[in-house]
N, C-alpha and C positions, 0 to 999 in steps of 0.2 A: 504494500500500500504506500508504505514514503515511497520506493523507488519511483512511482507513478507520476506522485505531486513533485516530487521533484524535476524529473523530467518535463513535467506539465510549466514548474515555475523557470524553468531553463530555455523552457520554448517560449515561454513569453517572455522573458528578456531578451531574447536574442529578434523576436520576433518587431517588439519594440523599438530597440538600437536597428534595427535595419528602418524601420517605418520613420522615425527618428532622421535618420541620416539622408532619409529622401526629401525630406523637407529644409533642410538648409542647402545653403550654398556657400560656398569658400571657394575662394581664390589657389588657385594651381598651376605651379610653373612646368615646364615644358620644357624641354631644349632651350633653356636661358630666356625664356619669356614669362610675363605672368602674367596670366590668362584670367578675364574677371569670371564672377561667380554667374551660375543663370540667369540671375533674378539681376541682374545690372539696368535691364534698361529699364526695370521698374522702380531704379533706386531715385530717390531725390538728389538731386546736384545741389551745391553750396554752390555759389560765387565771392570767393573773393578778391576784388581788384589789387592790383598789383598797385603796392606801395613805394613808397623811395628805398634806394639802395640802402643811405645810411640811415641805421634803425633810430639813431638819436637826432633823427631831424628837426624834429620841434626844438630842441636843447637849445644843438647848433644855432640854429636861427636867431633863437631868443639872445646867446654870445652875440651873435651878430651886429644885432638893431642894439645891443648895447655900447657895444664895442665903437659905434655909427655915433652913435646918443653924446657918448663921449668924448668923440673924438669933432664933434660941431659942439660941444657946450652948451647940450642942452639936457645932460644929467641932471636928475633930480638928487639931492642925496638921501 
């Protein structure tokens, strides 16, 4: 009688992990490629605009029109 239920609870894990496994999708390389998953072109796309190279560009700038401020005598102190 266990050997039964066992076998019974072994077929349903395995039966599961396969049912499982058909329902996602992952990414798989290939001969130096990777390949998207199926479900790609139902994915949502992000956009994000491409920004300035130097990541502390606001900083920068701010030295800048300081540096400007300064250098015509119009610092505040």
């Amino acid at each position: 009688m266990k050997t039964s239920s066992k076998r019974l609870a072994s077929g349903f894990v395995l039966l599961a992990a396969i049912g499982f496994s058909g329902l996602t999708g992952c990414q798989t390389t290939v001969g130096g490629q990777t390949l998207p998953s199926g479900y790609y072109l139902e994915d949502d796309v992000q956009y994000h605009p491409a920004g300035p190279e130097f990541l502390l560009y606001n900083t920068d700038r701010a030295y800048q029109q300081r540096q400007e401020q300064q250098d015509t005598g119009d610092a505040q102190p």
